[in-house]
N, C-alpha and C positions, 0 to 999 in steps of 0.2 A: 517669678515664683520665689527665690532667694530672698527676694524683698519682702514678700508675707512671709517668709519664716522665720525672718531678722528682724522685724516688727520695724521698717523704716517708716517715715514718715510717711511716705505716700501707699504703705503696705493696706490700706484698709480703701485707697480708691480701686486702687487693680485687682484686689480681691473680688471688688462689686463684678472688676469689668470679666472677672474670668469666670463669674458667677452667670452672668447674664450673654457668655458668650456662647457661639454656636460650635461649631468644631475648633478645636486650640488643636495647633501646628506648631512642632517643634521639631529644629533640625536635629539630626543626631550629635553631631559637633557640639551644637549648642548644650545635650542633654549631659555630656560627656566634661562637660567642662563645669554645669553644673552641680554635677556628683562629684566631683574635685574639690570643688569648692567649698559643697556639703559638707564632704567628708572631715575637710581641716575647719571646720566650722562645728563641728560635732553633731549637723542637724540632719546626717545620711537618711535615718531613720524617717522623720519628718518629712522628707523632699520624698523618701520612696512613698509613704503613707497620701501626700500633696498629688501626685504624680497617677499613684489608684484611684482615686475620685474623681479628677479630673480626666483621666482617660484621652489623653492627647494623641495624636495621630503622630510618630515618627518618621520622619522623614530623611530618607537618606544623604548625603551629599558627597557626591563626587570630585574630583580633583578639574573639573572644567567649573561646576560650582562654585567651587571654592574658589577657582580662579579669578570669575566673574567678580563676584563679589570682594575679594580683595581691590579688583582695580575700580570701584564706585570710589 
């Protein structure tokens, strides 16, 4: 999503893919890190605006999650 809003190179295929997709799942971590990034980015605004239309599913993650996933 950072990447549509930074206009990277590939910001106009994943647009399509998030356009055309069915539920978009995002962890909380991941969202949390995102608004960090936003924010020293100065496009806070834009990601919350990104974030309303898109209407993504939050998903929590836990410290066994995290775990997991650290050790892939």
């Amino acid at each position: 999503m950072l990447a549509i809003l930074l206009r990277e190179p590939a910001a106009g295929e994943l647009a399509n893919r998030l356009a055309v997709s069915g539920d978009v799942l995002i962890s909380a971590g991941t969202l949390s890190e995102m608004y960090i990034v936003a924010s020293r980015r100065g496009i806070f605004e834009r990601l919350d605006e990104l974030l309303a239309r898109i209407k993504p599913e939050i998903v929590p993650v836990t410290e066994e999650v995290a775990q997991k996933i650290g050790a892939i």
